[in-house]
Gaussian input, Z-matrix of N, CA and C with variables (Angstrom, degrees):
# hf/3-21g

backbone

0 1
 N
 C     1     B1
 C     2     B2     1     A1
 N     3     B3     2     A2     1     D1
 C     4     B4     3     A3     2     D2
 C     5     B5     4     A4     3     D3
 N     6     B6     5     A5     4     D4
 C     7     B7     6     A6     5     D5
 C     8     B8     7     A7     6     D6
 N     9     B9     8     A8     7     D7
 C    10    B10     9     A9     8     D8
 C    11    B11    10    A10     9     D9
 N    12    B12    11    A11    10    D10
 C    13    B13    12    A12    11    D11
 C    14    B14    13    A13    12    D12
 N    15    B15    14    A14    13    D13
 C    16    B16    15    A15    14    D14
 C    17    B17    16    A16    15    D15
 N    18    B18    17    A17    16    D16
 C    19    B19    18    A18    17    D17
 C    20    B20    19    A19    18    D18
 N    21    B21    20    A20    19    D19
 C    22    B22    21    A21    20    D20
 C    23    B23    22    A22    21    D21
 N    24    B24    23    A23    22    D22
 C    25    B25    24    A24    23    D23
 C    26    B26    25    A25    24    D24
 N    27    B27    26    A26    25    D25
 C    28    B28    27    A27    26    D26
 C    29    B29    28    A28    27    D27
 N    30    B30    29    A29    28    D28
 C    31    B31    30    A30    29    D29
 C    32    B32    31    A31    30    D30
 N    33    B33    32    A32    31    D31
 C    34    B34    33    A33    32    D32
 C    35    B35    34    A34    33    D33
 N    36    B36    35    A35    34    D34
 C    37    B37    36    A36    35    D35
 C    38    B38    37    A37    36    D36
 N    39    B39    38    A38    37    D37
 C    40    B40    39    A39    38    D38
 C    41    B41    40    A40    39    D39
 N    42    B42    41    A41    40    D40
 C    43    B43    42    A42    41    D41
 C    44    B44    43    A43    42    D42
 N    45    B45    44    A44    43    D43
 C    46    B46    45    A45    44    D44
 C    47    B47    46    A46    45    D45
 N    48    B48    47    A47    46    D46
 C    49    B49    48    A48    47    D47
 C    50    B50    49    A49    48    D48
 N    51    B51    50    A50    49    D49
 C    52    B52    51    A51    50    D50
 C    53    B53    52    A52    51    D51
 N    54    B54    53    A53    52    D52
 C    55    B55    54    A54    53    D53
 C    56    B56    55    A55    54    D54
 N    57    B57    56    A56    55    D55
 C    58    B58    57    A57    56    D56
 C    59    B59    58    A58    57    D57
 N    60    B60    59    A59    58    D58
 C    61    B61    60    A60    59    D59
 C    62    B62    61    A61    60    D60
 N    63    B63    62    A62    61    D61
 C    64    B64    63    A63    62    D62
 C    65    B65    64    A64    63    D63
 N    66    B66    65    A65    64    D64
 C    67    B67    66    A66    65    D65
 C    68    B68    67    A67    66    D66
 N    69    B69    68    A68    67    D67
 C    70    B70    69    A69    68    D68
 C    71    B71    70    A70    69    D69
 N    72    B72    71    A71    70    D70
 C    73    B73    72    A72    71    D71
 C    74    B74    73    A73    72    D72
 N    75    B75    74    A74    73    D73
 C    76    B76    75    A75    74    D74
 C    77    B77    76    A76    75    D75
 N    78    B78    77    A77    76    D76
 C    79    B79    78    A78    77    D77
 C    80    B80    79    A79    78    D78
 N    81    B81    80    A80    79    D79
 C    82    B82    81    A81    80    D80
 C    83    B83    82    A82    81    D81
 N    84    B84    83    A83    82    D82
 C    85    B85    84    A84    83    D83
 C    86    B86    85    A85    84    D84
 N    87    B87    86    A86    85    D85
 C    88    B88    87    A87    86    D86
 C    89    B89    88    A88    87    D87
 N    90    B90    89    A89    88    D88
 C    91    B91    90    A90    89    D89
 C    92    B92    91    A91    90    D90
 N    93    B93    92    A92    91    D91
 C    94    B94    93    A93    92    D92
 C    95    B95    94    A94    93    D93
 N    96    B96    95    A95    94    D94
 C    97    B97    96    A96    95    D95
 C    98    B98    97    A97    96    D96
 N    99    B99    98    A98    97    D97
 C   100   B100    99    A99    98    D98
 C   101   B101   100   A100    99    D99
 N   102   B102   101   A101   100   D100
 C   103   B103   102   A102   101   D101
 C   104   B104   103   A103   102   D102
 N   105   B105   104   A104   103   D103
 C   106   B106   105   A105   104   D104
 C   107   B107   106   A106   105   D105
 N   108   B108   107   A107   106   D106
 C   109   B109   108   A108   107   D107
 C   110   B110   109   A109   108   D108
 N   111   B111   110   A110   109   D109
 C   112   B112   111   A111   110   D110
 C   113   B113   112   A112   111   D111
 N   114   B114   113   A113   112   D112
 C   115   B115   114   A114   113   D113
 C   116   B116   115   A115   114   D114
 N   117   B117   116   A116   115   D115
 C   118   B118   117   A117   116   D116
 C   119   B119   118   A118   117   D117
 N   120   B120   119   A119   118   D118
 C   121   B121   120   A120   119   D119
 C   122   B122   121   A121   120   D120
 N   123   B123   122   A122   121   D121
 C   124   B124   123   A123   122   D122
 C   125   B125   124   A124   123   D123
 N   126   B126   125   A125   124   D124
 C   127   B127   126   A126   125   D125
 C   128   B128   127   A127   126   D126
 N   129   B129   128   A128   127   D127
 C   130   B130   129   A129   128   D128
 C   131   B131   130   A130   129   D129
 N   132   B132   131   A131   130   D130
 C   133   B133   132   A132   131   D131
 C   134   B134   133   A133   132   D132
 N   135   B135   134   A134   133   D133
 C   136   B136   135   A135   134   D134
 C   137   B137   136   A136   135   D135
 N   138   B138   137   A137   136   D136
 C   139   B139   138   A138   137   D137
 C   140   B140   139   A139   138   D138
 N   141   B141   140   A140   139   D139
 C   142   B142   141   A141   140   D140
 C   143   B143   142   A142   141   D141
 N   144   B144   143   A143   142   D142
 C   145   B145   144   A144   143   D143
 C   146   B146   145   A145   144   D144
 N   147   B147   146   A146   145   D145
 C   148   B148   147   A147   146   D146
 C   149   B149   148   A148   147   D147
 N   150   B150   149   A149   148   D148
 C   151   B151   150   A150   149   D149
 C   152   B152   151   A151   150   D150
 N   153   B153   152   A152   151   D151
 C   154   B154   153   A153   152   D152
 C   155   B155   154   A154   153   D153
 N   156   B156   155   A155   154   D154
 C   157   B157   156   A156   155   D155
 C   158   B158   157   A157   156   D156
 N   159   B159   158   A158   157   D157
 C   160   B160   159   A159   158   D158
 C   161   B161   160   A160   159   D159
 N   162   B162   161   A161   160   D160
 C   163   B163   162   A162   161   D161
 C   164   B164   163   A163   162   D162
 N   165   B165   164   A164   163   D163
 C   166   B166   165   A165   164   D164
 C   167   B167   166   A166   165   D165
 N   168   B168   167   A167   166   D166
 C   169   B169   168   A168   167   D167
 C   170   B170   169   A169   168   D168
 N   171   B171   170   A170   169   D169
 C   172   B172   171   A171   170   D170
 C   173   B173   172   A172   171   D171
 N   174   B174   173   A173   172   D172
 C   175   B175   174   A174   173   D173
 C   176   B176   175   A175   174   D174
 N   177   B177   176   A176   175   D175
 C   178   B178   177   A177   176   D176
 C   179   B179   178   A178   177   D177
 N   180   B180   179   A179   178   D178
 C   181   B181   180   A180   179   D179
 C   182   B182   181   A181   180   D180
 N   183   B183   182   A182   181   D181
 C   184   B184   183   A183   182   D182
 C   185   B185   184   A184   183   D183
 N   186   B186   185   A185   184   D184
 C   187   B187   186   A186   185   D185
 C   188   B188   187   A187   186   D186
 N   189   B189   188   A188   187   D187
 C   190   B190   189   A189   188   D188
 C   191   B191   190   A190   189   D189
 N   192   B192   191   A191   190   D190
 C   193   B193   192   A192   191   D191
 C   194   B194   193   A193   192   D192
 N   195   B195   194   A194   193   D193
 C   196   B196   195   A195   194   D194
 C   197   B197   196   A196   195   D195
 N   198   B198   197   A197   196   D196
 C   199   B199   198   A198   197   D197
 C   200   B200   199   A199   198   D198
 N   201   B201   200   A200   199   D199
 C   202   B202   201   A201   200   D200
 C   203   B203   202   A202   201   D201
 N   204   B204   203   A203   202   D202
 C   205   B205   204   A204   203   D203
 C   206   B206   205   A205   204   D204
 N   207   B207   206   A206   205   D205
 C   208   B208   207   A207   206   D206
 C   209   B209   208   A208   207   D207
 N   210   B210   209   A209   208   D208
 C   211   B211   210   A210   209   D209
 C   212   B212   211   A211   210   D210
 N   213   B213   212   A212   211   D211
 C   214   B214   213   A213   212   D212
 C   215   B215   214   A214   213   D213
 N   216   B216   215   A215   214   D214
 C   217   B217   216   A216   215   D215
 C   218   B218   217   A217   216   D216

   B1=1.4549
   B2=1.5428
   B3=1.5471
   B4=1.2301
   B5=1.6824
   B6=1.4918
   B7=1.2572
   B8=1.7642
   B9=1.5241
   B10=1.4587
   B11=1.6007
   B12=1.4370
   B13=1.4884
   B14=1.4998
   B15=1.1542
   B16=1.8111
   B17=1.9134
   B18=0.8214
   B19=1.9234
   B20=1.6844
   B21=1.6174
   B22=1.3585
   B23=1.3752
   B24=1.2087
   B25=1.4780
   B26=1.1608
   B27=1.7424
   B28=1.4182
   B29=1.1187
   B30=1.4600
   B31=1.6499
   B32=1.3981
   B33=1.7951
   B34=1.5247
   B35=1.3878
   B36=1.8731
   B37=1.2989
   B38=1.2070
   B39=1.6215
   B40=1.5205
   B41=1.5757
   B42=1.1574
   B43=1.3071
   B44=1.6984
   B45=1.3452
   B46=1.2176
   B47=1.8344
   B48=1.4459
   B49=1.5202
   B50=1.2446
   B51=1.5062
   B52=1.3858
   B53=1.4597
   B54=1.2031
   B55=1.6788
   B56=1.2869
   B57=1.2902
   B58=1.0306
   B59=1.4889
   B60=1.5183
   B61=1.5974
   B62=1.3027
   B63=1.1349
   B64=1.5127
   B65=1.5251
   B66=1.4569
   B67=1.5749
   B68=1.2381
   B69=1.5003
   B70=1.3866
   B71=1.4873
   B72=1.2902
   B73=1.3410
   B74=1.7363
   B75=1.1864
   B76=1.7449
   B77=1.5193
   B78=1.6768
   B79=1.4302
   B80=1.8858
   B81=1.0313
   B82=1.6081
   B83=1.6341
   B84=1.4523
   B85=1.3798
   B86=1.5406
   B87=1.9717
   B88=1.7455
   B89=1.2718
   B90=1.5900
   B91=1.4707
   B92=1.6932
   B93=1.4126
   B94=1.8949
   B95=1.0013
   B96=1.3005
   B97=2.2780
   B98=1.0995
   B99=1.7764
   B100=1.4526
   B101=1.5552
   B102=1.7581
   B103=1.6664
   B104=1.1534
   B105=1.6422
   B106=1.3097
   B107=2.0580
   B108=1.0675
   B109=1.9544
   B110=1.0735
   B111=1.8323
   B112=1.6672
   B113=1.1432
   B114=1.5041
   B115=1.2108
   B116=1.3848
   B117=1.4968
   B118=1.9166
   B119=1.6675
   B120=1.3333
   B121=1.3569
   B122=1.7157
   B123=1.6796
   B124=1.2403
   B125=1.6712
   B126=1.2274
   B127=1.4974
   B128=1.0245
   B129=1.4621
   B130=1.7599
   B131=1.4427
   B132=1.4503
   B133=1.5082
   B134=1.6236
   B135=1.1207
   B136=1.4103
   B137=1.2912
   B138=1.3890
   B139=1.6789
   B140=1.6848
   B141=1.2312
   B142=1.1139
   B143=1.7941
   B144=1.5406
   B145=1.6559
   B146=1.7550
   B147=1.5447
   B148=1.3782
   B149=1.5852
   B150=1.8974
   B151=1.3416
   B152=1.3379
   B153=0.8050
   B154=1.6855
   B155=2.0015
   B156=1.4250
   B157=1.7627
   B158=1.2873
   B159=1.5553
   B160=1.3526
   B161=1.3666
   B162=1.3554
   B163=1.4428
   B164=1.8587
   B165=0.9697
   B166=1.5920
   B167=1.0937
   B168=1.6613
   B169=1.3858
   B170=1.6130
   B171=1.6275
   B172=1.4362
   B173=1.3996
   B174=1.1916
   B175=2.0721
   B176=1.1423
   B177=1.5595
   B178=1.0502
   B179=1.6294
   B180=1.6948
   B181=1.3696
   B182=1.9988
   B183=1.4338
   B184=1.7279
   B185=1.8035
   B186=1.1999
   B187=1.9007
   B188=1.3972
   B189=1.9584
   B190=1.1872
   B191=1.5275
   B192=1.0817
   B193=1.5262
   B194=1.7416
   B195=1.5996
   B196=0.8798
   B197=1.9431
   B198=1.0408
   B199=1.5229
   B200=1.8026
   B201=1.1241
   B202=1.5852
   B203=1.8194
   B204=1.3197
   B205=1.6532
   B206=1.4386
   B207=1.4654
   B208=1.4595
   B209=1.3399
   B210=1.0172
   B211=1.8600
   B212=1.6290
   B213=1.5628
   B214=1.1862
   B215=2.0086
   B216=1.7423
   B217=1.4281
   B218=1.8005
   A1=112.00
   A2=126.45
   A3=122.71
   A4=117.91
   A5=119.49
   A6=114.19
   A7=120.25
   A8=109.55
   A9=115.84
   A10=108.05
   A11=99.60
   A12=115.80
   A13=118.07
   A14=108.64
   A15=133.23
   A16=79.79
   A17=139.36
   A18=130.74
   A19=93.92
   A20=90.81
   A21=106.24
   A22=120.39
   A23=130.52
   A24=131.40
   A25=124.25
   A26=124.52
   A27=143.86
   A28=133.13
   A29=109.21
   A30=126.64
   A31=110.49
   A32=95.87
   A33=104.58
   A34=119.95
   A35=114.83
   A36=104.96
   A37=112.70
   A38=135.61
   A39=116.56
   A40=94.78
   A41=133.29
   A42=130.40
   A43=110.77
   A44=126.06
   A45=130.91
   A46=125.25
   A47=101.82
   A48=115.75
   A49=118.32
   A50=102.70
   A51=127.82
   A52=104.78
   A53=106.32
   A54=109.15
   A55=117.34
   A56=131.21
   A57=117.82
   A58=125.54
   A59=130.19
   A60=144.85
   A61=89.04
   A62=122.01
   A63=125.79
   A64=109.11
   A65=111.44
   A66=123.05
   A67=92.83
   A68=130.83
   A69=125.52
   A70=120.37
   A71=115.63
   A72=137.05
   A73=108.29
   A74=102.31
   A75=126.94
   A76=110.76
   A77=106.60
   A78=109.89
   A79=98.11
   A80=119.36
   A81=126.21
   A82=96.93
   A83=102.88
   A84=107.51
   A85=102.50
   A86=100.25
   A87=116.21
   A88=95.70
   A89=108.94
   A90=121.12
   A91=95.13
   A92=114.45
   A93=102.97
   A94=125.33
   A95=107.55
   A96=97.26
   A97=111.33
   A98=124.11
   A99=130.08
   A100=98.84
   A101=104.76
   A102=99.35
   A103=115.02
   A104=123.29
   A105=119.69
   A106=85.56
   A107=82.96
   A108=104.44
   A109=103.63
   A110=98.51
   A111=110.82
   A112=124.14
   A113=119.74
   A114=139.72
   A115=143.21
   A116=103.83
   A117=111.81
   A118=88.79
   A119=128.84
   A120=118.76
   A121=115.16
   A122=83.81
   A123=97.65
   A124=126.22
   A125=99.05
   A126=111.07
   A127=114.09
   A128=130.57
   A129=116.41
   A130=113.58
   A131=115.04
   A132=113.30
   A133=112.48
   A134=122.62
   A135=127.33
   A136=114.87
   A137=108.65
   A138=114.23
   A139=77.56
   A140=166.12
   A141=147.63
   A142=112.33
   A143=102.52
   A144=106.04
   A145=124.87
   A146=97.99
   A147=119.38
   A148=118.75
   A149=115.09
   A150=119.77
   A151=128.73
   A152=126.96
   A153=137.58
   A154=104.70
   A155=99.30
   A156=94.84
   A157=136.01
   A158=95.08
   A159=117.12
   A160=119.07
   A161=116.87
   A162=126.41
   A163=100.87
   A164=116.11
   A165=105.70
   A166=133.74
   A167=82.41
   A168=105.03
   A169=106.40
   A170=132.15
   A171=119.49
   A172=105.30
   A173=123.15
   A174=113.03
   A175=106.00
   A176=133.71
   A177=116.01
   A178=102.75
   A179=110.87
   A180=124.25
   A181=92.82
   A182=107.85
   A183=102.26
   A184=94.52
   A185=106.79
   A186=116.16
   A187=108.07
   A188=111.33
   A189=97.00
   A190=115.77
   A191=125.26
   A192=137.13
   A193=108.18
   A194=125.66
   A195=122.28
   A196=118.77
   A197=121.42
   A198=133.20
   A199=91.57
   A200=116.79
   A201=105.19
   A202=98.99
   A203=107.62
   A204=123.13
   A205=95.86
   A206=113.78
   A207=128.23
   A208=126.84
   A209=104.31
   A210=109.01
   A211=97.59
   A212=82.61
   A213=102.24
   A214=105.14
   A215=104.87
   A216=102.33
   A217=77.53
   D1=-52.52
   D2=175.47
   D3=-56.84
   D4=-33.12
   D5=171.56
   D6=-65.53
   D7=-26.03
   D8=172.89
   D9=-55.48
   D10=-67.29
   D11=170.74
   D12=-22.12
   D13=-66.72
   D14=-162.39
   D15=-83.02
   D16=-14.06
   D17=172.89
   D18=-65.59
   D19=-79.99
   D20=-169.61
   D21=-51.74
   D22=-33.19
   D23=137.71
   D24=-5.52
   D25=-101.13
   D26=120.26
   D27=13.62
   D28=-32.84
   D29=167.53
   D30=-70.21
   D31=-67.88
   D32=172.64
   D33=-35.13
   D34=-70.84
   D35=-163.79
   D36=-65.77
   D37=-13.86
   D38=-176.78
   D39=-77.19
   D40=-57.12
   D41=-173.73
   D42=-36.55
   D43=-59.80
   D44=170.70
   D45=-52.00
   D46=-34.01
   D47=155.25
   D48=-35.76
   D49=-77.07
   D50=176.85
   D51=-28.29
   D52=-64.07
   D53=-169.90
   D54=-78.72
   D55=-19.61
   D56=162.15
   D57=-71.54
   D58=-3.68
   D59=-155.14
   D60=-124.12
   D61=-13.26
   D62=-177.46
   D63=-90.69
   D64=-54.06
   D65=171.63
   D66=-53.23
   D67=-70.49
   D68=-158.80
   D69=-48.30
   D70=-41.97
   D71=-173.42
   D72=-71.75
   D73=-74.34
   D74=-173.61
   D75=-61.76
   D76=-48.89
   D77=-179.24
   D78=62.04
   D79=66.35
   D80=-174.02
   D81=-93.79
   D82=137.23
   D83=-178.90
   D84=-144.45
   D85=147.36
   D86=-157.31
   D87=-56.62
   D88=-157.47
   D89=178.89
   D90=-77.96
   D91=-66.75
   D92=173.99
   D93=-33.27
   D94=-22.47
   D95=179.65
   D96=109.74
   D97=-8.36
   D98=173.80
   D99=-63.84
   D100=153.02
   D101=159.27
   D102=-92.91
   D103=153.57
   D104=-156.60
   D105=-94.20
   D106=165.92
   D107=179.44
   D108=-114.74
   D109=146.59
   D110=-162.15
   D111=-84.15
   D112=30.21
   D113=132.29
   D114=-74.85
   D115=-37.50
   D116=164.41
   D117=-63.50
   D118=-45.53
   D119=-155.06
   D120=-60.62
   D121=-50.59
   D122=-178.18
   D123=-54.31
   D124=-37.76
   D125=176.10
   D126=-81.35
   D127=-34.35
   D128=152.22
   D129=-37.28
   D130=-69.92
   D131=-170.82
   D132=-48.21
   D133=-28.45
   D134=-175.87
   D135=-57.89
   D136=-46.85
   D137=-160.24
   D138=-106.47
   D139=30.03
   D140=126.82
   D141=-83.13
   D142=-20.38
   D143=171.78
   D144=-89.76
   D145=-13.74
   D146=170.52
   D147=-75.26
   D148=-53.12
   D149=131.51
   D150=-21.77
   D151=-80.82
   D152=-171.47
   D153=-57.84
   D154=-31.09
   D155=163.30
   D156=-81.68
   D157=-24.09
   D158=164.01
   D159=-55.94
   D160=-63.63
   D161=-172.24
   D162=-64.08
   D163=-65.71
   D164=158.29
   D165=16.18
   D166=-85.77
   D167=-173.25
   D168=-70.19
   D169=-60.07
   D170=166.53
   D171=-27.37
   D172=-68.85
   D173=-169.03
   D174=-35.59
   D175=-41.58
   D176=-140.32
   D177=-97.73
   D178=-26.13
   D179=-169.47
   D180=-75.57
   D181=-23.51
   D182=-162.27
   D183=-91.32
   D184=-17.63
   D185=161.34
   D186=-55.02
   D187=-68.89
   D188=-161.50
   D189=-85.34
   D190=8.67
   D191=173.66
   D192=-89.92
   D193=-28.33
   D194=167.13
   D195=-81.20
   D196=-7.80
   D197=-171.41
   D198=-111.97
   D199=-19.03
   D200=175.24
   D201=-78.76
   D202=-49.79
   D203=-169.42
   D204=-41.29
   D205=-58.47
   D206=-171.51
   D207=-112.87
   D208=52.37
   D209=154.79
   D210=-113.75
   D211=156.70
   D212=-169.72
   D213=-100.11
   D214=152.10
   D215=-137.20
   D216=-121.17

């Protein structure tokens, strides 16, 4: 359980990293013309890195459910 914890942790701050090096760098601004803060950023990247673990993880569960179907017994 503490290693889950200390993941999701670790998850966060690289995700929030990201966006803050991203604002700094890119300087990305909304549709009004405000610049966005490296928090909208960050939290985009998050739930696009949460996505991307997600799908992952389905491949990998529809792998080992397809190699259970078909091994040979």
């Amino acid at each position: 359980m503490p290693r889950i914890i200390l993941g999701v942790i670790l998850f966060c701050i690289l995700a929030y990293t990201i966006g803050y090096f991203k604002v700094r760098i890119q300087n990305p601004r909304k549709a009004d013309g405000t610049p966005k803060s490296a928090f909208e950023e960050g939290s985009r990247i998050l739930v696009l890195m949460i996505g991307i673990g997600l799908l992952v993880f389905a491949l990998f569960i529809a792998y080992t459910f397809g190699t259970y179907l078909f091994q040979k017994k």
